[in-house]
N, C-alpha and C positions, 0 to 999 in steps of 0.2 A: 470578477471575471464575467459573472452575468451583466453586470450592467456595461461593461466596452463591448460586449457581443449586442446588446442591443444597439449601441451608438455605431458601432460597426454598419449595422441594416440599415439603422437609418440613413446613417452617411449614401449609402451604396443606391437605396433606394431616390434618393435626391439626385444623386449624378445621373440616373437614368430618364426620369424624368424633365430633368433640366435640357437634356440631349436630346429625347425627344423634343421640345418642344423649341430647343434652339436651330434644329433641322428641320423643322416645316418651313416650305415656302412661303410667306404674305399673298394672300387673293387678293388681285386687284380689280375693280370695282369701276364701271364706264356710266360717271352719271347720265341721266335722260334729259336732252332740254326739254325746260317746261312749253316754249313756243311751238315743238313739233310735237303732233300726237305720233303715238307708239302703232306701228304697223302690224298686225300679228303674219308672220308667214307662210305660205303657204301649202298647203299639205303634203301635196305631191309630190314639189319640188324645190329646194331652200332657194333661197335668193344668193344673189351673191355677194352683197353687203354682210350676210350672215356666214356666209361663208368665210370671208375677210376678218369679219371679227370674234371666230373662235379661237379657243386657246389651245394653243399647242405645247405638248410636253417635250423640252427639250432634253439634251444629252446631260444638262449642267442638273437641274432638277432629279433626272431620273436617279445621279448619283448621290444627289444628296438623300433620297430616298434609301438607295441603299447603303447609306452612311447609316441612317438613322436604323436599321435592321441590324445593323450590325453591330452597334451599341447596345442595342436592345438586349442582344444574343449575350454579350460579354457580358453583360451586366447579369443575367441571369446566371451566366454559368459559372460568375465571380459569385455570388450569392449560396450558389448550392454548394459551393467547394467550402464556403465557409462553413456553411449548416452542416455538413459531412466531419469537417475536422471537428466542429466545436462539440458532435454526438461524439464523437471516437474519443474527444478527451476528458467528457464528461463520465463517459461508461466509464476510463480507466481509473476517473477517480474515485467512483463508485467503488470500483473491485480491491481498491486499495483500502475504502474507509471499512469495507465489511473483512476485510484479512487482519486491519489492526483493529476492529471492535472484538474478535475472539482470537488474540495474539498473548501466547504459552511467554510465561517469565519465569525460570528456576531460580530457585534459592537455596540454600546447604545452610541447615541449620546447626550447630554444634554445641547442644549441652553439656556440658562439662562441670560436672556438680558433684561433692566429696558420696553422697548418695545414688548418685544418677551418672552415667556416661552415653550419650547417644547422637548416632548420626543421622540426620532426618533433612529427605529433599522431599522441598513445598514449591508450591505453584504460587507464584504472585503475580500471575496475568490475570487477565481478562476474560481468557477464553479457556476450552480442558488444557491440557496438558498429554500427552501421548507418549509417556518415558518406555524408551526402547531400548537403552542398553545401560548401565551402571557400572563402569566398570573402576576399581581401585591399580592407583600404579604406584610401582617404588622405583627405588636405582634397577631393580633386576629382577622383579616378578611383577605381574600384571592378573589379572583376575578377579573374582566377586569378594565384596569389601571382609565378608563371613570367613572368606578362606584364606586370605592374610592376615586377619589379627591373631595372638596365641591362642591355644587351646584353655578354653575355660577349663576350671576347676571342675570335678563332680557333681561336689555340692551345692555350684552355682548353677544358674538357669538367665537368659533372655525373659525378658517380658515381652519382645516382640521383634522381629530382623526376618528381611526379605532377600531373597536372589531374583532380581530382573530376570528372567529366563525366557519370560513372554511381554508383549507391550501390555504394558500398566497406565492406564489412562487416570490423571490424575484434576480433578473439578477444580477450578479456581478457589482459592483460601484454604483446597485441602492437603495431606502431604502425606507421604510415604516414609516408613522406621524403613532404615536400613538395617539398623542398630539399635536396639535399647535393652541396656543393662541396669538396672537396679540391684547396688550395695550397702550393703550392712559395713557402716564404718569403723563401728566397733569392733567386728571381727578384724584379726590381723593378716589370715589370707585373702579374703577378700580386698583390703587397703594394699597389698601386694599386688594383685593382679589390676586395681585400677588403674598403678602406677606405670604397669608394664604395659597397659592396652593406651593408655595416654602416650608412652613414649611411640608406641607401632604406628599409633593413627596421627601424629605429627607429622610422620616420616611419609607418609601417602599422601597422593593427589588424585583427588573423586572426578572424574571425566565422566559428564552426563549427554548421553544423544538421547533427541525426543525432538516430535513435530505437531502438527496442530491438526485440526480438522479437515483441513487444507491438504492435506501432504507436504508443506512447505518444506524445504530443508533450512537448518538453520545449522549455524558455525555450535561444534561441541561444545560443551560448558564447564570448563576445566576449573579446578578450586584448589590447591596446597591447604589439608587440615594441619593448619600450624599453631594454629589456636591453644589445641593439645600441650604443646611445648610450651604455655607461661610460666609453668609450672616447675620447669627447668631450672638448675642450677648451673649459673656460667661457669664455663672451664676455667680456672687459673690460668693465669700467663704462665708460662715456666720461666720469663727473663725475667719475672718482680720477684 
């Protein structure tokens, strides 16, 4: 793009040039015979030989004159219309290259491990990340992911689970628990409630809003945790 913006000037600056100089009039030029010497004239008063033989600016001249003014003027103000546009599109791409050099990328992360269960959104852009709202959705309740899954046991405990409640600015490569459970497989309530929290969190859809440094808006970042569900056993037919 830079280099047709310079072929552009050049082009532009040739045409004007060439117009000037194709609108000047030719000076014509009355040689002196060598046989007569040259008379200087008078102070006072010209002769009238000199008088005869000045040059007068006709009507056809004067317009060509202002032919060539007016070339001149276009040319110029072809020139600056360029120079305006070609600033206006370079700033813009300025403001675009500095929006996608710190541009937010969510990600839903979902371990699902006979030990371990947990729901964790990371940043894998560029730039922070500004998480402003987390919200869990099913067929018919909507809310933070902590108050639709069952009720833990007692004896169990998180190792770590957030409610979005305020924007959560999240640094590029780092990431937010929503969820994390840590189980004891060996016990058999615990292997009970992981089965029952794997089926809950299949059945939801994590809808994430967040913006960038910018205040951008960007379209919500919706997910189906189905993942949960490989674990499933398929229904029987009832016609086999």
């Amino acid at each position: 793009m830079r280099l047709s913006m310079k072929w552009l000037f050049l082009v532009a600056f040739t045409i004007c040039v060439s117009s000037v100089f194709a609108q000047q009039p030719p000076v014509k030029t009355t040689p002196t015979p060598a046989s007569q010497p040259t008379v200087a004239p008078e102070l006072s008063k010209p002769s009238d030989s000199t008088l005869a033989g000045s040059k007068k600016v006709t009507p056809q001249e004067d317009s060509s004159l202002w032919d060539t003014k007016t070339i001149v003027a276009t040319c110029a103000v072809f020139v600056s219309f360029v120079s305006l546009m070609s600033s206006i599109y370079f700033s813009l791409k300025a403001r675009e290259h500095n929006r996608r050099s710190v541009l937010p990328m969510p990600y839903i992360l979902q371990p699902d491990y006979d030990d371990r269960i947990a729901v964790v959104v990371q940043n894998n852009g560029t730039g922070p990340m500004i998480l402003q709202k987390a919200q869990a959705r099913t067929d018919n309740r909507v809310g933070h992911l902590m108050d639709l899954i069952p009720p833990i046991p007692r004896h169990m405990h998180f190792k770590n689970f957030n409610r979005i409640v305020q924007e959560r600015p999240i640094r590029p490569g780092d990431h937010v628990d929503l969820i994390n459970l840590e189980i004891n497989p060996n016990e058999d309530a615990a292997a009970d409630y992981r089965d029952k929290l794997r089926e809950a969190l299949g059945d939801m859809t994590l809808e994430l809003t967040y913006t960038d440094v910018y205040r951008s808006r960007f379209r919500v970042y919706s997910y189906k945790l189905d993942w949960f569900h490989r674990h499933r056993q398929p229904t029987p037919d009832p016609k086999s």
